[in-house]
N, C-alpha and C positions, 0 to 999 in steps of 0.2 A: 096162952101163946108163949112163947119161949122166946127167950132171948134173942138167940140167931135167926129164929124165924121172924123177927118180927125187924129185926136187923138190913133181912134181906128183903124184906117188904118196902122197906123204907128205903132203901138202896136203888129198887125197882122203880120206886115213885121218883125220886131223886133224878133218876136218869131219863125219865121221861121229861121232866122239867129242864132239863140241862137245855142252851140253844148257842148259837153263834149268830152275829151278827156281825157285816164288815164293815167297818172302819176304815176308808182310805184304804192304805197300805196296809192295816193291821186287820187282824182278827180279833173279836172279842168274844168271848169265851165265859156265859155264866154257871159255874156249879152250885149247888145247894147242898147245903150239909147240916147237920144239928148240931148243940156245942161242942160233943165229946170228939167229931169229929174238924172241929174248928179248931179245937185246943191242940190236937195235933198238926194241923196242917198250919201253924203260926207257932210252935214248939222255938222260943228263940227268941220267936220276933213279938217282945209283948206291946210297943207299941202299934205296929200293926192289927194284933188281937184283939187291941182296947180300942181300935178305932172299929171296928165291923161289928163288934158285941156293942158299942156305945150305938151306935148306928141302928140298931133293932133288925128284929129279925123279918125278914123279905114275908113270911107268909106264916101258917101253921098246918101241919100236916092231918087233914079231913080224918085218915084210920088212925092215928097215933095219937095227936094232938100237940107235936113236938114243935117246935119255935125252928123254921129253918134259917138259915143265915146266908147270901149269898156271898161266893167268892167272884172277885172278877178277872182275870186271868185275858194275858194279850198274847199273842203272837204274830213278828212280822211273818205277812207272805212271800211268797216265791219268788222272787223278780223275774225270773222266766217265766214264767204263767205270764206275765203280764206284757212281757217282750211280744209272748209267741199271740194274744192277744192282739196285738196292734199291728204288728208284721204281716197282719193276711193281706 
């Protein structure tokens, strides 16, 4: 299997694992990624790197056998959603 192909296998599984769940006001937001993709997305921030990699990794990928690592990522919501919610 080749590189990219197994790249995007792993990209495919990944995405299937992604979810949201809400929080209050906030959304939360889990990605999965393997280290090389970890090392990029914390490029800068090495204390935050060393806390997610110290932390272990969320699961291990069934086809690959790779160590995934979750990120956890927020976003406030709309406050209109939530206006237009309550205003019926």
């Amino acid at each position: 299997m080749l590189g990219v192909n197994m790249k995007a296998l792993v990209k495919t599984m990944v995405a299937e694992k992604v979810r949201c769940r809400r929080v209050r006001k906030r959304s939360k937001s889990i990605r999965y990624v393997d280290i090389h993709d970890l090392r990029k997305h914390f490029k800068g921030k090495p204390e935050q790197y060393n806390h997610v990699k110290n932390a272990g990794p969320e699961f291990t990928c069934t086809h690959t056998g790779t160590a995934m690592y979750a990120i956890h990522t927020f976003q406030q919501d709309n406050p209109h959603w939530h206006l237009a919610m309550f205003n019926q």
